[in-house]
C-alpha angles and dihedrals in degrees: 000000000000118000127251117269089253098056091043114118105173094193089076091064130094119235113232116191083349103305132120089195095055085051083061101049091048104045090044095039112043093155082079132082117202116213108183127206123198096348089130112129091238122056097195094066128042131234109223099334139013132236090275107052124055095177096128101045104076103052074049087063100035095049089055094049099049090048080054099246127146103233125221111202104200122193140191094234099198087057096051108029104078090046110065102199108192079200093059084047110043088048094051084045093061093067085049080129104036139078092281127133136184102215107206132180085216122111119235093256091051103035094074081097083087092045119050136031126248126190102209089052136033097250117167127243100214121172097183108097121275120215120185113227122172088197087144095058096037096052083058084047088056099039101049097048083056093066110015122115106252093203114132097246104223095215115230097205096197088097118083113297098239140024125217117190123195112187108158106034102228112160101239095063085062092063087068088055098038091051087052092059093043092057092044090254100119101088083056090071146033119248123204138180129188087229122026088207095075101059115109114242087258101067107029085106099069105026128086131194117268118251095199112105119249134248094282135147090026118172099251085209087078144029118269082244093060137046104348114132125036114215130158095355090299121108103227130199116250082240076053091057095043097049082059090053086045089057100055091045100044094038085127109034106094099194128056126206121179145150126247118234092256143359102224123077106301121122121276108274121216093275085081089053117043097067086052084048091044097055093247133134112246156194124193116201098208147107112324128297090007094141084046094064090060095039081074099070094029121094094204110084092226079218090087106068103022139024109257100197094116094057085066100051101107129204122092096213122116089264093045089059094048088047083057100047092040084056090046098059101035093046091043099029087122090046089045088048098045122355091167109107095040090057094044085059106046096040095107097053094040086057091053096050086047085075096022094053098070093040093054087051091047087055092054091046087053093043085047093045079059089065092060109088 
């Protein structure tokens, strides 16, 4: 049995592969074995096997079982997804019967990946049982409330009324800015990129570069998702160290407005997260219902401060994501403007749902751990 939030001190877990939240799972849960796939800290090189050979997975599974064991098979989901491998699958198919889960940070509405073929994408056809298991946001959850500032931040609004971070420089985050513009929105926010090289002619107008430092000196043991700093005896994330560096530089913005990682079926990243854990309104341009995912765990309806059709247009083609972003600035044109007031008076209870939020979603990892027998 897991303990309560409120008895949780995740500085007496292990890290295994670099997560508190897999230390959990495995000291409260010995009746598990965990088999990881892809959670090396670097994706260009594999960890006992590649994406093509599977050889070593199946005497895994059966010398668990053997040694009676359930087995958790945790993925990285982002490393196996894109490349459907009929090995991979026909080994997991054989334990259809057996104690035998697919942990996936996927949501039910999104993990179908795993489940049904598509022909326009190499989706896979598994049989085994799937849990969801946000083990990788909650451990950021985790690891952020260990070592926040808990000070309730009096805003100063004089600054821009929204902020709107580009990291890595895909070509699909630079639509939501470019739409902005478009709509004569841009002026009412403050655009940043790690390197000023990377925007595209059209936008160098409106974007700086960023001041926050960028992902350097990372443990090459773990992901830079996973155990990287060590503060305050607790082993942090890089995105936990930047949401630190966030803080300090957005202290003022009340309103958020970022792009997910990618528009097709993958988990919520912690793009969807950080504004929830720094206290700011927010819109996420992304797959469907990927504000959704997050309104689970958050105790403020989005619907109150801004209109949420978009969130609920489906497709995941080029024209289905316009047809959301398009949504996302007519419908929200006032709260992208001047979000002041609304902020102002919401503060109180966004301050509350920054340290709700994760133990909402820790709830729902111990309720889901219960799954597992």
């Amino acid at each position: 049995m897991l303990p309560d939030f409120n008895n949780l001190d995740i500085r007496n877990y292990d890290i295994p592969f670099g997560y508190y939240t897999l230390g959990i799972l495995s000291h409260h849960r010995p009746d598990i074995e965990i088999i990881p796939i892809r959670m090396d800290a670097d994706a260009s090189c594999f960890v006992n096997h590649d994406l093509e050979n599977y050889d070593w997975l199946e005497p895994c599974i059966e010398k668990a079982l053997a040694n009676k064991k359930i087995v958790c098979v945790v993925p990285w989901d982002e490393h196996v997804i894109f490349l459907r491998n009929i090995q991979l699958e026909n080994i997991l198919n054989k334990y259809t019967n057996d104690p035998v889960y697919w942990i996936t940070n996927l949501e039910p509405n999104a993990s179908d990946v795993y489940t049904s073929q598509h022909i326009w994408q190499n989706y896979y056809l598994f049989k085994i049982k799937i849990i969801e298991l946000p083990w990788w946001l909650l451990n950021d959850c985790l690891g952020y409330y260990s070592i926040a500032d808990k000070t309730i931040h009096a805003y100063d609004y004089n600054e821009t009324n929204y902020t709107c971070m580009i990291n890595h420089a895909t070509l699909h985050k630079f639509e939501l800015p470019r739409q902005l513009k478009k709509n004569n929105l841009s002026k009412c926010g403050k655009f940043t990129i790690a390197n000023l090289y990377e925007i595209p002619v059209d936008l160098t107008d409106i974007f700086v570069e960023s001041t926050l430092p960028a992902f350097q000196k990372y443990n090459l043991n773990y992901q830079r998702e996973g155990a990287q700093t060590l503060i305050n005896g607790v082993w942090i994330s890089k995105n936990v160290e930047n949401f630190n560096n966030i803080e300090k530089q957005i202290k003022n913005i009340p309103l958020v407005l970022n792009s997910e990682t990618i528009m097709i079926k993958l988990f919520a990243t912690e793009k969807s997260i950080w504004p929830i854990l720094l206290g700011k309104l927010f819109l996420i341009h992304g797959r469907p219902n990927i504000m959704q995912y997050t309104q689970r765990f958050n105790n403020i309806d989005y619907s109150r401060y801004a209109d949420m059709t978009f969130d609920t247009i489906d497709g995941y083609g080029i024209e289905d994501q316009m047809a959301r972003l398009d949504c996302l600035i007519s419908k929200n044109q006032e709260l992208i403007k001047d979000s002041k007031d609304l902020h102002q008076e919401l503060q109180p209870e966004l301050e509350a749902a920054r340290w709700t939020f994760g133990e909402n979603m820790y709830k729902y990892f111990k309720d889901q751990v219960g799954k597992i027998i």
